[in-house]
MARGUTI-773363 format. One record per atom (N, C-alpha, C, O): x, z, y negated. Coordinates in steps of 0.02 Angstrom, whole numbers, plus 50000, padded with zeros to 5 digits. Each point is the difference from the previous one (the first is absolute). Example, Ala and Ser with C-alpha at 12.3 -4.5 7.8 and 13.67 -1.06 7.14 Angstrom:
506605039050284 499555000049941 500455000049940 500525003350001 499304993149946 500425000349941 499615003749945 500255000849945 
This chain:
541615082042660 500385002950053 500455005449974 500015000349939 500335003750091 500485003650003 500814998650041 500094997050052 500395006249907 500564999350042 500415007450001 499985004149954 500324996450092 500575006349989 500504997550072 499964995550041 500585010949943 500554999350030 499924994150076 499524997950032 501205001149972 500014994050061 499815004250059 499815005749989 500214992250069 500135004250061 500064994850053 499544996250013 501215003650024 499924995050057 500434995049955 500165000049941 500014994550130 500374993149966 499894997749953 499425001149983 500934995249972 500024997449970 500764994649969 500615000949999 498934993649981 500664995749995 500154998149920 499564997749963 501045003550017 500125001549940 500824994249998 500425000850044 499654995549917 500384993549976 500234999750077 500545002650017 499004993950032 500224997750059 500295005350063 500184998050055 499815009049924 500035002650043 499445004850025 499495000549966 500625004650115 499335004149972 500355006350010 500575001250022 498885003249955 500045007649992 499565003850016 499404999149988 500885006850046 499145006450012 500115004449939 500485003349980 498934995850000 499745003249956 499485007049997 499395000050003 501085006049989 499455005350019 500015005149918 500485002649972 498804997150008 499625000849923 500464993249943 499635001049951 500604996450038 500204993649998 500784999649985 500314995849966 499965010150073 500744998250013 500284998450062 499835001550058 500724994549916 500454997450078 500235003750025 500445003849978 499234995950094 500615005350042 500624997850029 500134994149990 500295009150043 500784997950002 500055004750075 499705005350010 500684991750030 500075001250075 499864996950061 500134994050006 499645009050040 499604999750059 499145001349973 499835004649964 499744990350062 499565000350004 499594997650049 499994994150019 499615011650005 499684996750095 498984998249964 499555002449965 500594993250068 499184998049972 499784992750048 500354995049998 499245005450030 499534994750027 500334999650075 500064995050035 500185013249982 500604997550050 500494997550027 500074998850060 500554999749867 500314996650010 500535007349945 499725004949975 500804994050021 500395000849936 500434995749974 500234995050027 499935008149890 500094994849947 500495005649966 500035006249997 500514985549968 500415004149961 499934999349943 499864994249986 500185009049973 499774998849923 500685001749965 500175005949993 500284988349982 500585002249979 500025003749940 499814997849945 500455008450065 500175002449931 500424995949944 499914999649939 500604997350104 500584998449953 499704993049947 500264998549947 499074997650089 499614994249955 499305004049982 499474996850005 500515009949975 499255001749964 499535003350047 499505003349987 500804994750080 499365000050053 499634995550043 499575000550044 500864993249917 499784992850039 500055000250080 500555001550022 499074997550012 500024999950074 500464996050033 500014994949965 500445004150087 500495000150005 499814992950075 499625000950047 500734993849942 499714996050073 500894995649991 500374999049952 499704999250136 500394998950034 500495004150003 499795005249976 500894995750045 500465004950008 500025003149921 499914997749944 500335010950094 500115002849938 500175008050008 499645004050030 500874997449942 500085007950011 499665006949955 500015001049939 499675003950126 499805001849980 500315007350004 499945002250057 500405002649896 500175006450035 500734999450033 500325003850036 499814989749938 500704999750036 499914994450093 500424997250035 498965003549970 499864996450055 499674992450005 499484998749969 500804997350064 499754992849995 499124999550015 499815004650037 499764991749947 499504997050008 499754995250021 500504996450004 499045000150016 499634996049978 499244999549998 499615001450045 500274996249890 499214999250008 499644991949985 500314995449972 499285004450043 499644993750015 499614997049939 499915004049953 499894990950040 499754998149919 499515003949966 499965001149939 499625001250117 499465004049957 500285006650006 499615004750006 500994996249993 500495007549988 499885005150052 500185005849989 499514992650069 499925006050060 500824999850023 500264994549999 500055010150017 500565000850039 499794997950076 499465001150027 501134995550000 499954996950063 500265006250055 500255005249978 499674993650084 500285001250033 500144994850081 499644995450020 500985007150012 499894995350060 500574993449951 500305000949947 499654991650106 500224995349958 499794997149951 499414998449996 501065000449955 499864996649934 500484994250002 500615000949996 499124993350011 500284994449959 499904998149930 499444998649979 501125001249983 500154998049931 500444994050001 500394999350047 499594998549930 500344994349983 500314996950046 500574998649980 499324999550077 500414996350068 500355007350026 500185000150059 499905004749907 500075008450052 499715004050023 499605002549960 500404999950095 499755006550030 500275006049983 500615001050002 498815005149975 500225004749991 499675005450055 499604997550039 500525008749967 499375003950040 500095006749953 500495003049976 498674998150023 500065005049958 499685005250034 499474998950030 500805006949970 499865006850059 499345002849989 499644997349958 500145008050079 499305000649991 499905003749922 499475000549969 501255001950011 499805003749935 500194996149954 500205001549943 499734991750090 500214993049929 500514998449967 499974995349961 500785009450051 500195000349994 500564992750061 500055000550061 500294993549896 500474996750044 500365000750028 500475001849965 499724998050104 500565001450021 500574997050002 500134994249983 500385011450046 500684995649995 500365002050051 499995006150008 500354990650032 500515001350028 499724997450086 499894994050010 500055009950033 499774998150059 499265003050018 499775005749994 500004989050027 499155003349995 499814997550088 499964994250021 499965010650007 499494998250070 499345000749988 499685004349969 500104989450069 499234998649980 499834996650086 500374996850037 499035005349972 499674998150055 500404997250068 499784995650036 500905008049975 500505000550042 500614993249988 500454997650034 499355001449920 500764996349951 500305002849956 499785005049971 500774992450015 500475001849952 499994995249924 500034994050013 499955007049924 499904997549947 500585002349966 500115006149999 500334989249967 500695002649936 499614998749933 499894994249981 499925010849987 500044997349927 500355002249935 500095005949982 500134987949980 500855003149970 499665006149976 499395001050005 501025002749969 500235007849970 499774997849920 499715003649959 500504989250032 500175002949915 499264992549987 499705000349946 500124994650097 499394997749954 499345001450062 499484996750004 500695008250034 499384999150048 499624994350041 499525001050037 500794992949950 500044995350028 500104998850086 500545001150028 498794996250009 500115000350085 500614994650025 499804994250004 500815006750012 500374996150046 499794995650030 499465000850030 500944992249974 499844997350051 500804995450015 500384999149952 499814998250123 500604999050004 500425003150006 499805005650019 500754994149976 500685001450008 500225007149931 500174999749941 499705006250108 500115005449931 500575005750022 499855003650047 500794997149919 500485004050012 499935005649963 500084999749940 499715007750101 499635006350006 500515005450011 500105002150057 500265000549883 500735001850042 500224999650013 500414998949956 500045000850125 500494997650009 499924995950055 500464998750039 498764998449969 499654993950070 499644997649961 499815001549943 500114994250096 499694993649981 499384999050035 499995001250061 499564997149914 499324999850023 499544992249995 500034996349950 499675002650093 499364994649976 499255001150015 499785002450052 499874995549897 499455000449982 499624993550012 500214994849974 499185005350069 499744993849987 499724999049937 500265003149953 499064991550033 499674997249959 499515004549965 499805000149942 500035004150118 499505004949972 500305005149981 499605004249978 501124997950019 500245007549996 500135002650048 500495003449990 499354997050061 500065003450066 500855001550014 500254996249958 500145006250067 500544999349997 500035000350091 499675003750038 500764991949976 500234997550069 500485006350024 500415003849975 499264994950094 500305002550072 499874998650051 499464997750019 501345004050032 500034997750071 499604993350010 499474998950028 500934997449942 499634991449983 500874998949978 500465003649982 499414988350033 500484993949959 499564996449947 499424998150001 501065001649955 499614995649934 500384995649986 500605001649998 499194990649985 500324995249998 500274998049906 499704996349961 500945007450024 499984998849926 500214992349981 499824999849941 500374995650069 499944995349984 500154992050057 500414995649991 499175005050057 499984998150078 500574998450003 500034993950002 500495008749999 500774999750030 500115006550000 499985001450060 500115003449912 500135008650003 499455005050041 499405001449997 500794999250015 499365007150037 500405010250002 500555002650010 498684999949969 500155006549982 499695004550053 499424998850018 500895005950004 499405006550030 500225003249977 500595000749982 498655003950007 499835005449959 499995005050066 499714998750053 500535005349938 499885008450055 499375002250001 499594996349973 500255007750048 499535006450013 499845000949920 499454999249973 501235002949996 499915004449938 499774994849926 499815001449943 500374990750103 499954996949931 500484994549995 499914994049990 500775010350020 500574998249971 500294995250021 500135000450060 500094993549906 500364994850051 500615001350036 500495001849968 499554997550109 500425003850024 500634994650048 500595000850016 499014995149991 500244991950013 499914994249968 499604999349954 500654997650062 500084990549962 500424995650025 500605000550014 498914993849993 500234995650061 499804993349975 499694999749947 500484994650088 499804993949976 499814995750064 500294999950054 499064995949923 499584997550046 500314995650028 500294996049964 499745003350102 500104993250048 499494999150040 499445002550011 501014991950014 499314996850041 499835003550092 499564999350042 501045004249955 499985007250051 499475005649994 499655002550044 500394998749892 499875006749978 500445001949936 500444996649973 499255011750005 500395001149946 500795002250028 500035003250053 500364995749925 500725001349973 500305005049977 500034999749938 500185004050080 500075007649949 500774997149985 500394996150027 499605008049917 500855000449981 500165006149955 499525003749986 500984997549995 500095004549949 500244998649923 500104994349980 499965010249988 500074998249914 500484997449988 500074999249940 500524998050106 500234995849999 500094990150047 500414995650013 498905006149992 499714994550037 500444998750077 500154994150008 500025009550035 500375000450051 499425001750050 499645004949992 500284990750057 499425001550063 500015005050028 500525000850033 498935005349968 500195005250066 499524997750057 499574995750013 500665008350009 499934999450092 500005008350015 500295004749972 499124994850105 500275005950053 499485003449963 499664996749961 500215010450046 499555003349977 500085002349939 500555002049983 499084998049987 499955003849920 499505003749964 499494997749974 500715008150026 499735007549969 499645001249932 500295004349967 499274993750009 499795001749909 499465003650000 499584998550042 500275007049913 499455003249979 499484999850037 499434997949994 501165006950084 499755003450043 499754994750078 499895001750058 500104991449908 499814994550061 500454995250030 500454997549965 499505001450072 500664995850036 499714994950034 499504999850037 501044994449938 499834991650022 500704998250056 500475003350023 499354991549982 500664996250058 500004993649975 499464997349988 501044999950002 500134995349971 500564995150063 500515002350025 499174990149990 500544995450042 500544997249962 500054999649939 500354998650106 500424997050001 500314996749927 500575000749978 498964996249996 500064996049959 499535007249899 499985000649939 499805002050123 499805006149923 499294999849999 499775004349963 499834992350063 499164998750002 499705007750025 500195003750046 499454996949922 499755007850027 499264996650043 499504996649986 500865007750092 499614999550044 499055002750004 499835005349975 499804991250050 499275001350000 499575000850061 500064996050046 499505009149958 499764999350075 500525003650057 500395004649987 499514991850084 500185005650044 500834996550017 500074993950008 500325009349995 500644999749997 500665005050050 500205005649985 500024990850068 500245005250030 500804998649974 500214994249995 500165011449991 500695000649972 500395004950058 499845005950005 500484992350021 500565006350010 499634998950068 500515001350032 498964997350024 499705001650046 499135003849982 499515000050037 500555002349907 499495002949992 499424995849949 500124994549974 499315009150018 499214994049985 500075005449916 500175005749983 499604988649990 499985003049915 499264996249992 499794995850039 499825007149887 499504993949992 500205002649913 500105005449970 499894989350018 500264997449899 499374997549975 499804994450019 499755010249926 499524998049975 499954992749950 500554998349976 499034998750011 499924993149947 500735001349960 500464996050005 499605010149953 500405000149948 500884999850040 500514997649976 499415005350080 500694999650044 500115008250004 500495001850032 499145002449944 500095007650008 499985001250085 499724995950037 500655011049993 499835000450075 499385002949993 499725002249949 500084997750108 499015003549994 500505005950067 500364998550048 499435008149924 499945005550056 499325003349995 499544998749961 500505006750098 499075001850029 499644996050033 500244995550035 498885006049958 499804994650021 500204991249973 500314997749952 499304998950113 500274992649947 499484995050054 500184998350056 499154999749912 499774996650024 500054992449999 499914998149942 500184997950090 500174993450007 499564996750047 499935001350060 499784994049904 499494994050072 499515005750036 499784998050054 500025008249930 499665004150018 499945004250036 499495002950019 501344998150004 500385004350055 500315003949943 500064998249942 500155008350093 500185007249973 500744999250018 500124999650060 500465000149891 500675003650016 500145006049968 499655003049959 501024998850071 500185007149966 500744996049978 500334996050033 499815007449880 500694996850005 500435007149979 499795002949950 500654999550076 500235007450000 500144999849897 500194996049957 499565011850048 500045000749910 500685000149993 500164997949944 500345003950090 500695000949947 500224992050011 500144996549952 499875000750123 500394994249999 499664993950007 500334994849997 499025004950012 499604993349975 499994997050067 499754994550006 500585009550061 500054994750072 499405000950009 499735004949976 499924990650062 499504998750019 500025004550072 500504999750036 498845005249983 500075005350049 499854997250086 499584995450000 500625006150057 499674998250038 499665008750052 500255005649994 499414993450033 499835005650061 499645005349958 499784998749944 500175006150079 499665008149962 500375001449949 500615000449995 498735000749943 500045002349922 499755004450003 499444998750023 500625007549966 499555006049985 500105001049921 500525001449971 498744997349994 500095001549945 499075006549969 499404998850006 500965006949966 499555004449991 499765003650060 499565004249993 500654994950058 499665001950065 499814996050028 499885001650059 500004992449925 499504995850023 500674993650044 500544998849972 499274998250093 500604995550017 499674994550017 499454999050024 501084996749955 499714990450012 500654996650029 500545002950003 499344990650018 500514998950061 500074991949967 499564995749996 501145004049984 499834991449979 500424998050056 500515002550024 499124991749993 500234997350061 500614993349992 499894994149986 500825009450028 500244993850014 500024991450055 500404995450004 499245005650014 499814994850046 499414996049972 499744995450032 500045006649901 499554996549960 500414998749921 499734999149945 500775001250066 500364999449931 499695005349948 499684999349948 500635008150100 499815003949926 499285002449989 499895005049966 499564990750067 499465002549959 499705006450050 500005001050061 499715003449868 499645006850033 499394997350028 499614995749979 500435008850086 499254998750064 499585004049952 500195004049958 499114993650059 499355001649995 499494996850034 499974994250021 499585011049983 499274998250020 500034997150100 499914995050035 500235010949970 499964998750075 500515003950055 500415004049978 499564995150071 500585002050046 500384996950009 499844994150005 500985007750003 500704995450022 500015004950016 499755005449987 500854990850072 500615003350047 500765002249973 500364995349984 499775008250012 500585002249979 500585002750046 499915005750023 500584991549991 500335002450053 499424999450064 499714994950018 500235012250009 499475001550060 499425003349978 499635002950040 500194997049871 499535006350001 499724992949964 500324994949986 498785006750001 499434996449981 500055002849935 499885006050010 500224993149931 499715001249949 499414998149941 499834994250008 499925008249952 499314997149979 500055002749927 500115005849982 499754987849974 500245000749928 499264998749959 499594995850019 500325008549922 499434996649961 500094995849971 500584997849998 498894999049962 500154995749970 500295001449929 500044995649958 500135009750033 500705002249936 500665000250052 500375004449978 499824993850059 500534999950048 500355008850023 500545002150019 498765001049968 500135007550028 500025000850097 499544998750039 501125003849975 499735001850057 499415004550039 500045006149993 499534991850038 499325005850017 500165000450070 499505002850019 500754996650017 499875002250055 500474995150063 500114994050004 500025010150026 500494999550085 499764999050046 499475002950013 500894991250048 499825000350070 500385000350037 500474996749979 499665005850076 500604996950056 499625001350059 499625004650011 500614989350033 499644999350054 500245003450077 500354997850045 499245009349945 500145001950046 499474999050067 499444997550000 500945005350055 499594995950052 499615007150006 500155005449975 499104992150083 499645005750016 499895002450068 499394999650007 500785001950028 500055004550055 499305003450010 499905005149966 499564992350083 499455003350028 500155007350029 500465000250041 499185006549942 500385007250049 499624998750066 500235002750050 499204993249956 499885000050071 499954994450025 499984994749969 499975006650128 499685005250021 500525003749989 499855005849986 500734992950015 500415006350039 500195005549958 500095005150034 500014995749903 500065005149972 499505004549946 500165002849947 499354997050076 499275002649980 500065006849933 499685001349949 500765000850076 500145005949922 500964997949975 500415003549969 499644991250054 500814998049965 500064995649953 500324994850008 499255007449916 500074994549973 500705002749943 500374995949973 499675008650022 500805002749983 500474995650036 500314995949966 499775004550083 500404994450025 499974994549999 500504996649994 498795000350014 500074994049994 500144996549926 500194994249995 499725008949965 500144999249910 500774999849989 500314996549960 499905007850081 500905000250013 500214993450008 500384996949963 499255000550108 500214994150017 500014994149980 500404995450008 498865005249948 499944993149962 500595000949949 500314994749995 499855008749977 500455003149923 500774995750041 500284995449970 499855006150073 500844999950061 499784991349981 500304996649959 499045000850085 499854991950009 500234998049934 500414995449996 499415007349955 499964997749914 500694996050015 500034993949988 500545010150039 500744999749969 500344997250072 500605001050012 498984995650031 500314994650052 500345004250044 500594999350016 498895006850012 500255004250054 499644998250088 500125001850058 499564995049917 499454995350050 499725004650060 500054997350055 499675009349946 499985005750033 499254999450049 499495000249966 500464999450075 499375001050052 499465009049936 500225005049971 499144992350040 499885004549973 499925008350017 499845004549962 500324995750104 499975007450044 500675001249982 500135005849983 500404989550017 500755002450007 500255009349972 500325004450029 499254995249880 500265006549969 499665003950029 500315004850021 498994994949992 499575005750041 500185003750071 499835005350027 500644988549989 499875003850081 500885000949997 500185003950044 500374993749917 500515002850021 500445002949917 500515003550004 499264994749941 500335004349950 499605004949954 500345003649964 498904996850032 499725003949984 500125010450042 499905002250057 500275000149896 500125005750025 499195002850004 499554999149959 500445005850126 499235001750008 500205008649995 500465003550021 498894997849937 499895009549996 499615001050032 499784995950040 500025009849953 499365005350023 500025006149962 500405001649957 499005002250071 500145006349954 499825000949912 500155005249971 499484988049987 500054999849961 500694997449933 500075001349940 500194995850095 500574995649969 499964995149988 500114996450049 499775000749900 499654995849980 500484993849950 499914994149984 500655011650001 500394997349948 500634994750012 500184995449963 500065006450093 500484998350033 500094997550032 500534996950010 498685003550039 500104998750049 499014995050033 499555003649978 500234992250048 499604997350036 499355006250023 499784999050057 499965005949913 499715004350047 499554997050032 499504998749967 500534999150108 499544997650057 500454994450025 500614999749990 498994995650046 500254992950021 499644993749949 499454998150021 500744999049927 499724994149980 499784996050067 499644995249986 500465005450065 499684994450077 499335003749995 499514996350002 500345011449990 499315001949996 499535002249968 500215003849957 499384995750042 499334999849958 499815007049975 499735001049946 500475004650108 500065006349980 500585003350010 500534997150015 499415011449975 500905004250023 500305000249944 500244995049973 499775012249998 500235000749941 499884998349946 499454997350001 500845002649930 499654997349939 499904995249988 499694998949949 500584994650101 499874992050008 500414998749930 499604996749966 500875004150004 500464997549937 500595005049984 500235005450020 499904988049913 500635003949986 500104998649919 499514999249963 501075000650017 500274999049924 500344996449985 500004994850034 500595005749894 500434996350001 500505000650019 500374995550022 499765012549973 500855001050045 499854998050071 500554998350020 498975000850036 500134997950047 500064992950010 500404997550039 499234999549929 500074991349978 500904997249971 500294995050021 499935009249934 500565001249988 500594999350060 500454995950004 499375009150035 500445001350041 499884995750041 500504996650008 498925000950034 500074995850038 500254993249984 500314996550040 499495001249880 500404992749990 500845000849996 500354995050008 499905010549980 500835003250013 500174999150080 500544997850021 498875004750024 500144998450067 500394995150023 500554999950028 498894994149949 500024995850020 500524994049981 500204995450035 499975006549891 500454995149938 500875003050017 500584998649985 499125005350048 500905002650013 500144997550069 500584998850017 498815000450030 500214997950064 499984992749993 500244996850047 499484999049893 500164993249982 500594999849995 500154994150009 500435009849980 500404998949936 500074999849952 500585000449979 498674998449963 499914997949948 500315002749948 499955006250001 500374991649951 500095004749944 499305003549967 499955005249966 499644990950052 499495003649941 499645006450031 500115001850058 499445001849898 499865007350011 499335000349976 499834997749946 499735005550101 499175002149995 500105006349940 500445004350001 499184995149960 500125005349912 499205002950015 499564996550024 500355011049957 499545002649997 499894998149923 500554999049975 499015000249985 499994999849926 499245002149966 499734997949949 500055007350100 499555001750008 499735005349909 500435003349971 499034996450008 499985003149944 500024995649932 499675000749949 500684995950061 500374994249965 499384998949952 499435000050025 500684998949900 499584995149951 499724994950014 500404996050024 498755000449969 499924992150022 500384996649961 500504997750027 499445001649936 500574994649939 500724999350039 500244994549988 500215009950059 500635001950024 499474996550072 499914995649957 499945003550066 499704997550091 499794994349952 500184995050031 499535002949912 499744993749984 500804994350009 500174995150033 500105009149919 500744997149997 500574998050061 500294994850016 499725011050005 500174996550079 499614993750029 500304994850014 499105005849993 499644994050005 500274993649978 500214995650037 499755004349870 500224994749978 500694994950023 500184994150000 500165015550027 500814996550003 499804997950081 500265003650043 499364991749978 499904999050091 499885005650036 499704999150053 500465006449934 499915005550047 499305004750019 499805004949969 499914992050089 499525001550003 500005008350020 500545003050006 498885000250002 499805008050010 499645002150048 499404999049999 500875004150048 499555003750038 499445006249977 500275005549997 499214994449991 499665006449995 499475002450014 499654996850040 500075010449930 499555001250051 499314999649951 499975000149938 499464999450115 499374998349961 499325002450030 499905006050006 499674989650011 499395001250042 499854993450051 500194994349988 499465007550065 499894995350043 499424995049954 499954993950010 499805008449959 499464996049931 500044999049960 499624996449966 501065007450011 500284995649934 499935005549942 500384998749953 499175008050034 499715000649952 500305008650025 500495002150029 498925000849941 500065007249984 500255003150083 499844996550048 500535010049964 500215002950062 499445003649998 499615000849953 500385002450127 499845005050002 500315006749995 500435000349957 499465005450077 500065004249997 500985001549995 500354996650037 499935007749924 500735000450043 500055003750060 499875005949986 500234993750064 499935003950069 500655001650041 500055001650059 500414997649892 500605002150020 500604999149957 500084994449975 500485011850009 500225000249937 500915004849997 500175005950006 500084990049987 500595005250034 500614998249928 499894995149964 500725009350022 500384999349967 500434996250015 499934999550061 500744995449916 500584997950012 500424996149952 499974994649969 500415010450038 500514997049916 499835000749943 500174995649961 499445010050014 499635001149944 499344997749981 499745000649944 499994996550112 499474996849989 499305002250043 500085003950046 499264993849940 499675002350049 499704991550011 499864996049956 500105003150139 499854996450023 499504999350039 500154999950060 499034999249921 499474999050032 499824991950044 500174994349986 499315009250084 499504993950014 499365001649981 499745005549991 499974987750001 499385000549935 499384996750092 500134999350059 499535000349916 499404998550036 499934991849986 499854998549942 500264995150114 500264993849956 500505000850020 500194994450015 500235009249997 500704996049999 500234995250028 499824999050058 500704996149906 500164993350023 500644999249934 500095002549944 500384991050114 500424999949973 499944993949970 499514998050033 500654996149917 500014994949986 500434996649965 500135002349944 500134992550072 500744996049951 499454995949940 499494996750012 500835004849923 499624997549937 500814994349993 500615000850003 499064995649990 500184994349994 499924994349944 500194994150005 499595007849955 499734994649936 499565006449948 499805005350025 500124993449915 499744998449944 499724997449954 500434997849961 498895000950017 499694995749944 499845005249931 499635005049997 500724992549962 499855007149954 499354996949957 499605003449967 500374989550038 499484995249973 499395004350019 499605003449969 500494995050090 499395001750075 499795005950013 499505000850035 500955005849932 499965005250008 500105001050090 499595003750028 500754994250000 499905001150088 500664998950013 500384996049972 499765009050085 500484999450034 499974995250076 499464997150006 501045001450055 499904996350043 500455004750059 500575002049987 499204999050056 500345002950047 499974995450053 499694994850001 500795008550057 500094999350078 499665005250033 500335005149994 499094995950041 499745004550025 499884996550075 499784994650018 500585013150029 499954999850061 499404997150009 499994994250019 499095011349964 499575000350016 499524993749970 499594996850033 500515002649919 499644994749955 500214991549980 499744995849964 500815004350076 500304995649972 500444996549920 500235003849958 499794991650039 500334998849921 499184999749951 499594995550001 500395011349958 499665001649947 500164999849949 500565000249976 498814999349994 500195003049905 499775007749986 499715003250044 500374998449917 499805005849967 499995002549936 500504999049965 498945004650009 500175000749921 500515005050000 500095005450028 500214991149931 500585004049994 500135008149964 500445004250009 498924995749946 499925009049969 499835004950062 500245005550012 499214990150029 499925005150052 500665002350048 500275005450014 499834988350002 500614998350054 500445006649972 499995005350032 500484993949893 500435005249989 499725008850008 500185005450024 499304991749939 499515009549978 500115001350083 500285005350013 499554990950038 499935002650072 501025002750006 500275005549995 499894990450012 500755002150011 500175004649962 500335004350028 499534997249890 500235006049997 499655006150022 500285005450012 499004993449992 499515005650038 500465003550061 500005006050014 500454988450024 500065001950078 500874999149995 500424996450028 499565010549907 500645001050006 500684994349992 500615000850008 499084994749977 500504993049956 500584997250051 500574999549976 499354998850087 500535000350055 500074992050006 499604995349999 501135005150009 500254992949992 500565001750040 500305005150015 499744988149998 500724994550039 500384995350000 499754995050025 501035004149948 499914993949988 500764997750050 500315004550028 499914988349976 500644997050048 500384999849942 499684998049952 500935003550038 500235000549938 501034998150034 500464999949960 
């Protein structure tokens, strides 16, 4: 045979060595996918369990690969970073917190004073929060948000006990690292739903207040973010509004229609409001008022608000009548006939006639032109009970022709081919459909894209009792 220089491991008086042409090398060495330390300071001998390298801690494993991740040695945990290198000090790992000392790299566990707080660590390292920990079943600790023990209390057969560093009971509410508890009579920090002062609190397991959402038994509350009261009636949050009902203790409606006050409302099942009703009444235009459904839309709108009006009443004595093409102001023809003149009118005459009539009530209230108006601004009125007079098609859908078109108040005011007046009365935003009062058709639905696209087609004319 033949021999020459080494190359590769080798084990020499019990230790081993890489050997490249048959000298020891000394360093870092990466081979078989792993790396290895080859101490200079012993020849080159490969280097296993803790050990510094470069000034930096280690560890490597018996057959000398450097570890990474956890290492147990000797009844300790270490973790060694992806560049193998041990750490020290505070390490987040897979959304925990880990202490390991500074000076032996060693993982915490228990009771560890970190500056100028105090901290606990369970069994595994993990370090505790927003939890009680029982240090020796008579004492109890909470840990904050941040970690830090921020209370200490002692167990009864009540509950925990808070006191202070001089073992004196508190009571009444109490403020720490940012969360606030309530504490009875006797110092027990309160749990669950709790009314103080008149008002509803809910105190999580640990005794923290819960604000925002706060689901319980599978009902939705709101608990206000600065003061933790529990909310009742309309929340508007992001745009979006939900209604927690006090007459159910608090909990937010969903998935269906309730009554609210006098208006119908209809919630999804995320407790979003979608859509409005109020029950207005419907007023047939015939026989007797064959082209008065302007008026009769008046009337149902007056009925809405307990004016209890015969349905000819506005047509035949507060509707103002034109001719001549006046259209705006005024009735051009007789709503009693079928022909004579342009057979309609608008909103300033609808306007004026519910003024007619609300002033010869007495009423304080006042017929509002709001004609032009945004849908989202007529949706909203809606929501708030207030239903809308406006104008549309006798079919619901596209007008015809405009066939008459005049200026007033900066505006231009057409009749479309179709014209008809109708009280919208509800909303499904689920459903995409609106619900009217129609003289001619009775109580309908309608899709609601067409329904608007038609109203603003025909000049966007509205009415409302205000």
């Amino acid at each position: 045979g033949s021999c020459g220089p080494l190359n590769g491991w080798g084990l020499v008086d019990g230790s081993w060595y890489w050997f490249a042409d048959g000298i020891a090398s000394t360093g870092w060495l990466y081979t078989g996918g792993s790396w290895y330390w080859l101490d200079p300071d012993a020849g080159g001998a490969m280097a296993t369990g803790p050990h510094s390298c470069n000034g930096s801690a280690y560890w490597f494993d018996a057959s000398g690969a450097m570890a990474t991740g956890w290492v147990l040695d000797g009844g300790t945990w270490y973790y060694a970073t992806g560049s193998g290198a041990l750490a020290s000090g505070w390490l987040s790992l897979n959304g925990a917190w880990y202490w390991l000392d500074p000076s032996t790299r060693a993982m915490a566990t228990g009771f560890q004073t970190i500056g100028s707080c105090e901290y606990i660590f369970n069994s595994s390292g993990k370090m505790m929060a927003n939890c009680w920990s029982n240090g020796d079943g008579f004492s109890m600790y909470h840990s904050s948000s941040s970690g830090a023990i921020d209370l200490k209390g002692i167990m009864t057969d009540s509950g925990i006990q808070l006191i202070d560093d001089g073992g004196n009971v508190r009571t009444g509410w109490i403020e720490t690292q940012g969360s606030r508890y309530y504490c009875s009579a006797n110092g027990v920090i309160l749990t669950g739903w709790q009314q103080i002062a008149g008002s509803w609190y809910y105190f999580n397991s640990d005794g923290r207040m819960a604000t925002g959402w706060l689901n319980d038994g599978g009902n939705w509350y709101w608990l206000e973010s600065a003061s933790g009261t529990m909310k009742t009636g309309w929340l508007s949050l992001g745009g979006t509004w939900y209604y927690l009902d006090a007459a159910r203790g608090g909990v937010m409606l969903s998935n269906g229609w309730y009554w609210i006050g006098s208006t119908d409302y209809k919630f999804s099942s995320s407790g979003a409001m979608v859509g409005a009703w109020v029950d207005v009444p419907c007023y047939s235009q015939y026989p007797e008022l064959p082209t008065g459904c302007e008026s009769v839309a008046l009337t149902n709108l007056l009925n809405y608000y307990g004016f209890g009006l015969g349905k000819t009443i506005i047509a035949d004595y507060y509707l103002p009548k034109g001719s001549n093409g006046n259209f705006v102001t005024a009735f051009d023809g007789n709503p009693r006939r079928s022909s004579g003149g342009l057979m309609g009118c608008v909103a300033p005459a609808i306007a004026i006639a519910g003024n007619n009539f609300l002033r010869a009530a007495g009423s304080g209230k006042q017929a509002k032109d709001v004609s032009f108006s945004s849908i989202s601004s007529i949706l909203n009125r809606l929501t708030c009970g207030q239903p809308v007079e406006m104008w549309n098609t006798e079919w619901g859908s596209w007008p015809g022709g405009r066939y008459a078109a005049r200026w007033y108040n900066g505006h231009s005011y057409g009749l479309w081919g179709g014209n008809h007046a109708v009280v919208l009365k509800g909303y499904d935003d689920e459903q995409g459909i609106v619900y009217l009062s129609d003289s001619i058709n009775g109580n309908v639905t309608r899709n609601a894209q067409v329904f608007f696209g038609t109203w603003q087609q025909m000049d966007s004319q509205a009415v409302v009792i205000e």
